[in-house]
C-alpha positions, 0 to 999 in steps of 0.5 A: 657235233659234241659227242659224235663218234667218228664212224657217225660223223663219216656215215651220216652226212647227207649223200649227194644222190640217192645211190651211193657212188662206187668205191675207189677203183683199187678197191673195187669191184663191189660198189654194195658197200657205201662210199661214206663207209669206205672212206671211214675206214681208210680213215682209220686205218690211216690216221690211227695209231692202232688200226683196227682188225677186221673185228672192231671195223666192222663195228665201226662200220656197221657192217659184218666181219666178213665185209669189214674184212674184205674191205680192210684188205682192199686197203691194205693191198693197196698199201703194198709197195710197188716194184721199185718204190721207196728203196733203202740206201745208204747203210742197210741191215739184212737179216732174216727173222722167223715169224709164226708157230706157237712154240719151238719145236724140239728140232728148231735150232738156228736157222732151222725153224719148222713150222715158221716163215722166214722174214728178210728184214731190211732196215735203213740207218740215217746219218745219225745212226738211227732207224730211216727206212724198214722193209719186211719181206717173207721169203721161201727160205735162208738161202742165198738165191732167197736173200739175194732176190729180198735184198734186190727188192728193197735195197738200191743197187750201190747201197753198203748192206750190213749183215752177219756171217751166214753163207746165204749173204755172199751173193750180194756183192755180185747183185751190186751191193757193197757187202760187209759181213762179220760173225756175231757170237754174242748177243750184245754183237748182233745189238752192235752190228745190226742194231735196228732190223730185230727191233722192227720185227719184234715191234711187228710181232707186238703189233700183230698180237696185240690187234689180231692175236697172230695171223696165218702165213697165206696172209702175212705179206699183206700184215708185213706191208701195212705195218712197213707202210705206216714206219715209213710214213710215221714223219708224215702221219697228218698226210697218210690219209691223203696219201693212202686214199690216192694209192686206193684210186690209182694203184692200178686193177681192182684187187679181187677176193681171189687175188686177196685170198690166193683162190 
């Protein structure tokens, strides 16, 4: 009907049965939330540019905070990558980014940053030159084994991996990567030599402002993969709602409110 708003047009079509089926198994086990209202925000969380934070779903949705952030996060667990899907390959950019805290300390310098998670930021280049693929992943430090262990999670093996010269790279060759570093003094050198992966993270920082005004370090991951989730998909955005409603039914065990708040 003329007017309707989206969450009236999911939730007030008429149900099947008098009770309301269950909610995707990935997003189980609590079946006390409507299906209809399930569906309405994987919906929105797929199909909208700006997703929605838990505040303006629940909104939508007609239910508390609480739910709507419970819900919002089955989703978004949902959306994790699994070990081995979607590698980058070819000619990737590693770099590592710091996420979180509100002003720089007095001895933050380089790659100390008290205070701040580090963020190994893998983007893939296409024929062209552009940005293909991009993963973001925290990880406990700049150290080699930390680089080394982000790198073999989101880079196929065989794959030419552009970095700078920090020491914390020079595991990649023995990890089967073909590793091209080079000291980058200047800015407009980091712009030359790793032209896409700072984009992608100032582009999650943005993003993450702009909807949720920052979020907490427990929870960064499960932020770092909805965003990559929607970048990759961004060719196929009619289609991510199909697709993220399959990964909801069949991406394994029910994440439970310990798994999601690490409780």
């Amino acid at each position: 009907m003329p007017g309707t708003s989206a969450a009236a047009a999911f939730t007030s079509a008429p149900a099947a049965t008098s009770r309301a089926p269950s909610p995707p198994a990935r997003c189980s086990p609590s079946a006390r939330t409507d299906l209809r209202k399930w569906f309405l925000a994987i919906w929105l969380l797929a199909s909208t540019k700006k997703a929605p934070s838990a505040a303006e779903l629940a909104r939508q949705l007609g239910v508390t905070r609480k739910t709507a952030w419970l819900v919002r996060r089955k989703i978004i667990e949902a959306m994790a990558r699994g070990e081995g899907e979607l590698l980058l390959r070819g000619i990737v950019e590693l770099d590592e980014g710091y996420v979180g805290g509100r002003h720089a300390a007095p001895q933050s310098r380089g790659r100390r940053q008290p205070g701040k998670t580090v963020v190994a930021m893998a983007a893939e280049h296409t024929q062209g030159g552009g940005l293909g693929g991009a993963h973001l992943r925290v990880a406990a430090n700049a150290g080699a084994k930390s680089l080394s262990a982000a790198a073999q999670a989101t880079i196929a093996p065989g794959s030419v991996v552009q970095t700078d010269g920090w020491a914390g790279y020079v595991g990649l060759e023995g990890a089967g990567y073909a590793h091209l570093p080079r000291e980058l003094p200047t800015g407009a050198d980091v712009d030359e030599w790793l032209p896409w992966s700072h984009i992608v993270l100032s582009n999650f920082k943005r993003w993450t402002l702009d909807v949720f005004h920052g979020v907490s370090p427990r929870h960064l991951q499960a932020y770092l993969d909805e965003f990559c989730y929607r970048l990759n998909r961004r060719g196929k955005r009619e289609d991510i709602f199909r697709r993220l409603l399959n990964r909801c039914v069949l991406y394994g065990t029910p994440a439970t409110y310990a798994l999601l708040t690490g409780t």
